[in-house]
C-alpha positions in Angstrom: 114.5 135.8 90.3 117.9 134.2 90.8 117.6 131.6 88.0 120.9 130.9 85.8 120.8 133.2 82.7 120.4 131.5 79.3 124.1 133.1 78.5 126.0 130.9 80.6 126.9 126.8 80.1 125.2 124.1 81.9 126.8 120.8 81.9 125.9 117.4 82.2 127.3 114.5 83.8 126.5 111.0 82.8 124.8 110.9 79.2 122.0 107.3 79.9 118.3 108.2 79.3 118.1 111.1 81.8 121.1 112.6 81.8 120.0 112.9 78.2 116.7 114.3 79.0 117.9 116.8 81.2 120.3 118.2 78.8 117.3 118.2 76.4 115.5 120.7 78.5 118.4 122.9 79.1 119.5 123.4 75.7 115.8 123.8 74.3 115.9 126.4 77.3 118.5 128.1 75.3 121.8 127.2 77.4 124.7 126.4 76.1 124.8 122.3 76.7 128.0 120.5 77.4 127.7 116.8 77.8 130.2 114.7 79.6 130.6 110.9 80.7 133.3 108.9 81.7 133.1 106.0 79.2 134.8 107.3 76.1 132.9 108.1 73.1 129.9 108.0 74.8 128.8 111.6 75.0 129.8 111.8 71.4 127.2 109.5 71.0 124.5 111.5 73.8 125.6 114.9 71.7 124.1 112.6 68.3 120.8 111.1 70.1 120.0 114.8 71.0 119.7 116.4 67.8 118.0 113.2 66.6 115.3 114.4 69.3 115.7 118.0 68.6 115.0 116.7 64.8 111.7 114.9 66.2 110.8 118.2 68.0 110.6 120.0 64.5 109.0 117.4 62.8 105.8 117.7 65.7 106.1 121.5 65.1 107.6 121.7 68.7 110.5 124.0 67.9 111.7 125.5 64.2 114.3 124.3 61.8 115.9 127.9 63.0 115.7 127.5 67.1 116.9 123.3 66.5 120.0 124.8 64.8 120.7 127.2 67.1 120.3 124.3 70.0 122.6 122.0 67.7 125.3 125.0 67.8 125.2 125.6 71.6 125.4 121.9 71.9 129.0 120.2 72.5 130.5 116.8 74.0 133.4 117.2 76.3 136.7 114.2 76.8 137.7 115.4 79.6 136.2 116.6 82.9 138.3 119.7 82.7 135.9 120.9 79.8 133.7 121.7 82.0 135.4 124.9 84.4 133.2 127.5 82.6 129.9 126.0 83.9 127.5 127.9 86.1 125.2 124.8 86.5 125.9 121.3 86.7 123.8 118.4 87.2 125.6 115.0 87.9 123.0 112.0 86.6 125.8 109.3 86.9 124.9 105.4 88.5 123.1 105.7 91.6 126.3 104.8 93.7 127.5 107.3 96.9 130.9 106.8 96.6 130.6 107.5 92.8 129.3 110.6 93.3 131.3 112.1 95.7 134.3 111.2 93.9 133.0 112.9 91.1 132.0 116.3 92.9 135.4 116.7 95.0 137.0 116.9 91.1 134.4 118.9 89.9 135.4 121.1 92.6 138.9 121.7 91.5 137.2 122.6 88.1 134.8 124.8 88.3 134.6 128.5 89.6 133.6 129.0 93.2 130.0 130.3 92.1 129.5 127.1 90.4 125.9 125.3 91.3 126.9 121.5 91.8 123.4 119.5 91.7 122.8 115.7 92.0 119.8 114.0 90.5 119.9 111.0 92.7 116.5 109.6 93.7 117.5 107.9 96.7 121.0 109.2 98.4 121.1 111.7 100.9 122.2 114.8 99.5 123.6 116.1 102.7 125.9 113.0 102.1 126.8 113.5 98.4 128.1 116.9 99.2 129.8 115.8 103.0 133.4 116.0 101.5 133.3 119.3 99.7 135.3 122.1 100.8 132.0 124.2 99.8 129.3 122.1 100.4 127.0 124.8 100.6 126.7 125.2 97.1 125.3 121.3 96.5 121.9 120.9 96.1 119.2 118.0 95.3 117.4 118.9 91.6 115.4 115.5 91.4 114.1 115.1 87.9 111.3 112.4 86.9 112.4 110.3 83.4 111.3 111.1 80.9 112.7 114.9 81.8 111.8 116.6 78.9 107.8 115.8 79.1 107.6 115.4 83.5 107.2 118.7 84.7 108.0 118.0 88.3 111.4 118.7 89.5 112.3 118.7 93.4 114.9 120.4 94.6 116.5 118.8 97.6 118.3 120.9 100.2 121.1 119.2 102.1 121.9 119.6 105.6 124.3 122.6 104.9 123.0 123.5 101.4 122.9 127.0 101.3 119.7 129.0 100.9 120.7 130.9 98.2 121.9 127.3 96.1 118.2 126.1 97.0 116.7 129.4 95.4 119.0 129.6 92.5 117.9 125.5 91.6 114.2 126.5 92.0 114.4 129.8 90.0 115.8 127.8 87.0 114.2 124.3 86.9 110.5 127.5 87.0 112.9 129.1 84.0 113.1 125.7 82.0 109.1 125.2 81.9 109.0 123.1 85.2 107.1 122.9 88.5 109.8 122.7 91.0 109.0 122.0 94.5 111.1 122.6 97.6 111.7 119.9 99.8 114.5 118.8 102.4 116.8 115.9 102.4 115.1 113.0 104.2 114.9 109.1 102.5 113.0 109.3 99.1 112.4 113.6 99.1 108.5 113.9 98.8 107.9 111.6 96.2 109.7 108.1 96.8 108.6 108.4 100.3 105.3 109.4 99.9 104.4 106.8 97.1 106.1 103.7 99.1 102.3 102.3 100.0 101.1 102.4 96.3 103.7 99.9 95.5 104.0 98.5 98.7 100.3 97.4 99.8 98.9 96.0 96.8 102.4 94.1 97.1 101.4 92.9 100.6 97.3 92.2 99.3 99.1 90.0 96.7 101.5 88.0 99.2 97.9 87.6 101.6 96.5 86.3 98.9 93.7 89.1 98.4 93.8 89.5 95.2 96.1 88.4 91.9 97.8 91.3 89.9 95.2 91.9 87.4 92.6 92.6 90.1 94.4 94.4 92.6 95.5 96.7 89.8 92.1 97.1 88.4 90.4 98.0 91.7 92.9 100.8 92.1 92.6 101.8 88.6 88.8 101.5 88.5 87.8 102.0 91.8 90.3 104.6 92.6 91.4 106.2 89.6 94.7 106.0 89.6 95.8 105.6 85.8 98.1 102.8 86.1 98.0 99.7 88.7 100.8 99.1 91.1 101.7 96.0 89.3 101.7 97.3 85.7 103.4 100.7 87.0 106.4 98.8 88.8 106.5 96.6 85.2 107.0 100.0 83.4 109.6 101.7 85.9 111.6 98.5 86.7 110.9 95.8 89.2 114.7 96.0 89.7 114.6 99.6 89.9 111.6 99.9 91.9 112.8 97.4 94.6 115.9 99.1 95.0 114.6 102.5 95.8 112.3 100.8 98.6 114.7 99.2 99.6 117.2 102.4 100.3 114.3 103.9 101.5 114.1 101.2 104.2 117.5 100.9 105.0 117.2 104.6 105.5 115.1 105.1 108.0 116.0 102.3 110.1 114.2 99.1 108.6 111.1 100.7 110.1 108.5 98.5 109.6 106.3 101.0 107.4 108.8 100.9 105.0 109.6 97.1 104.6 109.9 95.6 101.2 108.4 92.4 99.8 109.7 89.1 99.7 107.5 88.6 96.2 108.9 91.7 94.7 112.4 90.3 95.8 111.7 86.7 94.3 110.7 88.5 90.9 114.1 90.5 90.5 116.3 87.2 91.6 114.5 85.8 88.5 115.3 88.1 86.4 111.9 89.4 85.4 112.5 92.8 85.5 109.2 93.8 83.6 108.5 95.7 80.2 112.4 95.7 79.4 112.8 92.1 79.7 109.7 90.9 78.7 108.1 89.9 81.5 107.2 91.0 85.2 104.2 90.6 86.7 102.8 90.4 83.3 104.1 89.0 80.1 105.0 91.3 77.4 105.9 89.2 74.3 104.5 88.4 71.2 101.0 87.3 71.3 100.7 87.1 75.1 97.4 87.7 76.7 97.0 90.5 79.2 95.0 88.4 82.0 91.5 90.0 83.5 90.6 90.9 86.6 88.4 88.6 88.5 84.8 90.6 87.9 81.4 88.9 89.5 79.3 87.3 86.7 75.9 89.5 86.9 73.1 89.0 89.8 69.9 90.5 90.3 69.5 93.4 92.1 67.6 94.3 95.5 64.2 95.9 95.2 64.8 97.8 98.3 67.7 97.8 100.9 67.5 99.3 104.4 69.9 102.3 105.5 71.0 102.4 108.8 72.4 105.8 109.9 74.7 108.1 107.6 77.2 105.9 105.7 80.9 107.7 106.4 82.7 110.0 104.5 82.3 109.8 100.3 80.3 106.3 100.8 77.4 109.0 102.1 76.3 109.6 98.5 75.5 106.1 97.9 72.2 106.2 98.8 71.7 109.0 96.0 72.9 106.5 93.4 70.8 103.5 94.7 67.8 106.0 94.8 68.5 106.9 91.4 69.0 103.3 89.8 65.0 102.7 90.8 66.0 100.5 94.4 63.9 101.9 97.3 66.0 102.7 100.5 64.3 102.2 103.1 65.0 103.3 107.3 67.0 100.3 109.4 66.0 100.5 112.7 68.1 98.3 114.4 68.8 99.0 117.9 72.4 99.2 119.2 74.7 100.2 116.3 76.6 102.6 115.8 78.5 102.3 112.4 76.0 103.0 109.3 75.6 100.2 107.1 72.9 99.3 104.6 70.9 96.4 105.0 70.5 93.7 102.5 66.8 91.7 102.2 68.7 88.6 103.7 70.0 90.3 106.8 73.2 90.8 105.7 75.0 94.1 106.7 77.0 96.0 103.8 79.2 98.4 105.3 82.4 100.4 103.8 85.7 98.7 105.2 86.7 100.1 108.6 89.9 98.5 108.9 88.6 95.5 110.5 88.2 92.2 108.3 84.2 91.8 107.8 84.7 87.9 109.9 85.8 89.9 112.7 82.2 90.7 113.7 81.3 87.3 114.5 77.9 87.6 115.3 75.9 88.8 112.1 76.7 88.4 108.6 78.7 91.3 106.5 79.9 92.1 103.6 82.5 95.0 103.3 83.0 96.9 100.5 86.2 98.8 99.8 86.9 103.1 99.5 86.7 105.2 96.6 87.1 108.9 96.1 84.0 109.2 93.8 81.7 106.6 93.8 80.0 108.3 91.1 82.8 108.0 89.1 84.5 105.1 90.0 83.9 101.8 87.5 84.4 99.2 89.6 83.8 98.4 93.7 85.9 95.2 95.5 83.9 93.7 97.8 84.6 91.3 101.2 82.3 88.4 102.9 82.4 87.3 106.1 82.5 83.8 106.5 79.0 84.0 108.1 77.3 85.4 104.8 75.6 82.8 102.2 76.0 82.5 98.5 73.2 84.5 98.3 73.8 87.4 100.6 77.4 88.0 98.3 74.8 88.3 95.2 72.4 90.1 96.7 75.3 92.8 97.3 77.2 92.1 93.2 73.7 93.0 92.3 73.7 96.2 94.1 76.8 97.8 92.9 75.8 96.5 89.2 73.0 98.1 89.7 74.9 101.4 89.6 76.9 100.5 86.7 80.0 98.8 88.8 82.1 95.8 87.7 82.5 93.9 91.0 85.2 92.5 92.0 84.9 90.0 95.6 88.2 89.6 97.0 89.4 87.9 100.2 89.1 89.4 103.6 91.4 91.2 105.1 91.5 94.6 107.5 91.3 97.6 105.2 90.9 95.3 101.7 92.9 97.2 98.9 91.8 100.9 97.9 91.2 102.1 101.9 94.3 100.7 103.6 96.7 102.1 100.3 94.9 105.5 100.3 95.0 105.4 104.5 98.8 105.0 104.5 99.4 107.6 101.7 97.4 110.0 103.4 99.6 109.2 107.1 103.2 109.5 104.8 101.7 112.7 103.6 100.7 114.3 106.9 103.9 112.9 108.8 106.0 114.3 105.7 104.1 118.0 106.0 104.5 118.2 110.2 108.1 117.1 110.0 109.3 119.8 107.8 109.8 117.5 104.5 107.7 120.3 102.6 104.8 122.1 102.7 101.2 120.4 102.0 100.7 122.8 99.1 104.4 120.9 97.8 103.1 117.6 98.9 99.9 117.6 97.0 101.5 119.2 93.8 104.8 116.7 93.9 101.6 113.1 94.2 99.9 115.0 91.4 102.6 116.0 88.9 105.8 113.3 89.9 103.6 110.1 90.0 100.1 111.4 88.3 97.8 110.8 91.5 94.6 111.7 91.0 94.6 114.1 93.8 97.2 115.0 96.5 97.1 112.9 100.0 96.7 116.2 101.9 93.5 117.0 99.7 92.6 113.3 100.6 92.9 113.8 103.7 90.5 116.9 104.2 87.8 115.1 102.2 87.8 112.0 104.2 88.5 113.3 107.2 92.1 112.9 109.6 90.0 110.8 111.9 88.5 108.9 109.8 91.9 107.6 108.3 93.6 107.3 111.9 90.5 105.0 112.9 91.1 103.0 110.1 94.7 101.9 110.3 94.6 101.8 114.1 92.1 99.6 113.8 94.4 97.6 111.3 97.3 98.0 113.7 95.7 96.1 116.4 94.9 93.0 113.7 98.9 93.5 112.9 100.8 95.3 115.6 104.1 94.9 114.3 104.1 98.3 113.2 103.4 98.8 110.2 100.1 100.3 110.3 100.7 102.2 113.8 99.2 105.7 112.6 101.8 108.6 112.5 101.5 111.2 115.7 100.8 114.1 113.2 97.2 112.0 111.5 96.4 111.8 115.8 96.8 115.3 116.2 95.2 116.0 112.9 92.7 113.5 113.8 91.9 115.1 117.2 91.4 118.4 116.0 88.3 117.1 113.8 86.9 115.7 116.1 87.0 119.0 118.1 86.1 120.9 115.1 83.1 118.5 114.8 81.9 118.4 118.3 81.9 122.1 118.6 
């Protein structure tokens, strides 16, 4: 273990809400904590609002009266940088500005002793680039904290282009030391997780500007349906629309404006306004006084089936379906229709109900359908959004609300478009994830573990993609690249590879 021994300093520079945090973990870790930021007076003022929090730490039974005053000893604020030259550790959490940062580290350089870590918490630079005009940039590496720092356990530690192995292994070792699950990871646009999460945000973004869904529903279908703990809407109003929108938007500029990565025009429009979200009051919701959160469209209640007709296997975790209609008393009975090849259940009215494929349920012109969207666990999942083809009557749509209500899901019928809202986010999350793993980004066991831990997934995208299949996924959003080929939904060459190999593993 190469981890930073509790008898040596760690320093900290910049002293806003996680440069804070993360000199809260370090001196709780037992470190001696110095704290450091340009404007005076204000780590003075960090040094105060720490043992404030080290007092609320006792008060929860946390830590003793005894170990907060030995953290309050070890704890000092420094006026000039040049405090600073006995560190072993220290982590720069200044404004997210490159020029900033480099500035800072070439003086650090002159500060500290040559075995000196130098880390940078940015969540969007390149790191390689932070450390590009050190004399040592070797020593430099990523350690990517999620606010708040003391309570996230994820850290991922970002390894430049010439950061030097042993750097990478001493930041792991001692983000493990202070109680965290650090993850390895190189230096490529938004580490594992900004990158990886970009379609949360960014197709429930483009649902809304098709005109799917409003933000109430979209967020409830991926809350309900999908589990996800927090919307896409109500998530981006607690980080920061301003915040969010600029990390996708370095992100994009990044790689190249790739079209996978473009941001949204609405998003844009909400910042220019100055709706920021929870901190200002309003985002995509309003936060003041009295307001009223608004609810998601849900179906008014319809009578169920008697019986519905199933036609071949439905795919992937749709198959237990028939278990639940079995079990809430509605017969299933055998569809014998000649000629198809995708399983669907049949409706008394003739209308096909069929999981979403990628393909809007209009597109097949020539009998009625109604799709209905992906979830993990359909036994768990609350609530099931649900597409008509223009084709399908008034009564066909109920006949389907009825079904799902049937087995205890809210409904939610939204407009029609290829891959609706739960399948063509979990699709694209699953294709970052996979592209991510073959290019070297980190390993699948990282990749999973960063989803889970740095933005509270309810599973990792590489588990996602072994339940659901590779091929499966790489059907699906080819099939939405050909309704939209200008890009953005082309499947990654690692899901086809991935994809290829189940269907040799299958047809073996």
């Amino acid at each position: 273990m190469t981890a930073i021994g509790t008898g040596n300093t760690v320093a900290v520079v910049g002293t806003g809400t996680m440069g804070q945090g993360i000199a809260q973990v370090a001196l709780v870790a037992g470190h001696r904590v110095r704290l450091y930021d340009s404007a005076p007076g204000r780590a003075g003022q960090a040094a105060g609002g720490l043992v404030r929090r080290l007092d609320r730490l006792v008060e929860k039974g946390r830590i003793t009266a005894a170990e907060r005053d030995a953290a309050r000893d070890r704890l000092s604020p420094a006026t000039a940088l040049a405090e600073l030259a006995d560190a072993a550790l220290v982590i720069e959490a200044i404004l997210e500005e490159l020029s900033a940062k480099q500035e800072l580290f070439r003086s650090l350089e002159d500060i500290v002793g040559d075995d000196c870590l130098l880390a940078t918490n940015t969540s969007s630079l390149s790191v390689t680039a932070v450390a590009g005009g050190l004399r040592r940039p070797g020593r430099c590496v990523g350690l990517h904290f999620f606010n708040p720092a003391p309570l996230l356990p994820l850290v991922e530690v970002v390894s430049g282009f010439a950061t030097d192995e042993a750097a990478a292994s001493t930041a792991y070792d001692t983000a493990a030391a202070w109680g965290k699950k650090p993850v390895h990871c190189a230096d490529t646009p938004g580490f594992i997780v900004n990158r990886v999460a970009r379609p949360f945000y960014a197709e429930a973004l483009r649902a809304y500007e098709e005109r799917v869904a409003d933000p109430a529903t979209i967020d409830a279908v991926l809350r309900d349906g999908a589990g996800f703990k927090m919307g896409p809407f109500e998530l981006t109003d607690l980080i920061g629309q301003d915040v969010n929108e600029a990390v996708t938007h370095s992100v994009w500029q990044s790689f190249f404006q790739d079209p996978k990565f473009t941001p949204s025009l609405a998003q844009r429009r909400l910042v220019e306004a100055g709706l920021h979200g929870r901190k200002t009051g309003r985002g995509w919701y309003d936060y003041s006084e009295g307001a009223k959160r608004p609810a998601p469209h849900t179906a008014a209640p319809c009578p169920a089936p008697d019986a519905v007709a199933l036609h071949a296997k439905l795919p992937g975790p749709a198959a237990v379906l028939r278990e639940l209609i079995e079990e809430a008393g509605i017969k299933v009975t055998r569809d014998r229709t000649p000629g198809e090849s995708e399983g669907f259940l049949r409706l008394p009215g003739g209308a096909c109900l069929a999981l979403t494929n990628g393909y809007p349920a209009t597109s097949i012109v020539y009998d009625k359908y109604i799709r209905f969207d992906l979830s993990l666990d359909y036994r768990a999942a609350t609530r099931i959004a649900l597409a008509a083809s223009e084709t399908c009557s008034e009564s066909d749509l109920a006949e389907a609300v009825g079904l799902f209500q049937a087995l205890g899901k809210e409904v939610s019928v939204i407009g029609d478009v290829p891959g609706m809202i739960v399948a063509r986010t979990i699709a694209m999350i699953v294709d970052f994830a996979v592209d991510a793993a073959a290019r070297g980004v980190a390993t699948p066991e990282d990749i999973d573990t960063a989803m889970r831990l740095g933005v509270n997934y309810p599973g990792g995208p590489m588990e996602w993609a072994e339940r659901l299949g590779a091929y499966w996924v790489w059907d699906l959003l080819d099939s939405m690249h050909h309704q939209n080929a200008q890009g953005r939904y082309v499947p990654s060459w690692a899901l086809r590879r991935r994809a290829d190999l189940d269907e040799q593993v299958l047809s073996s």
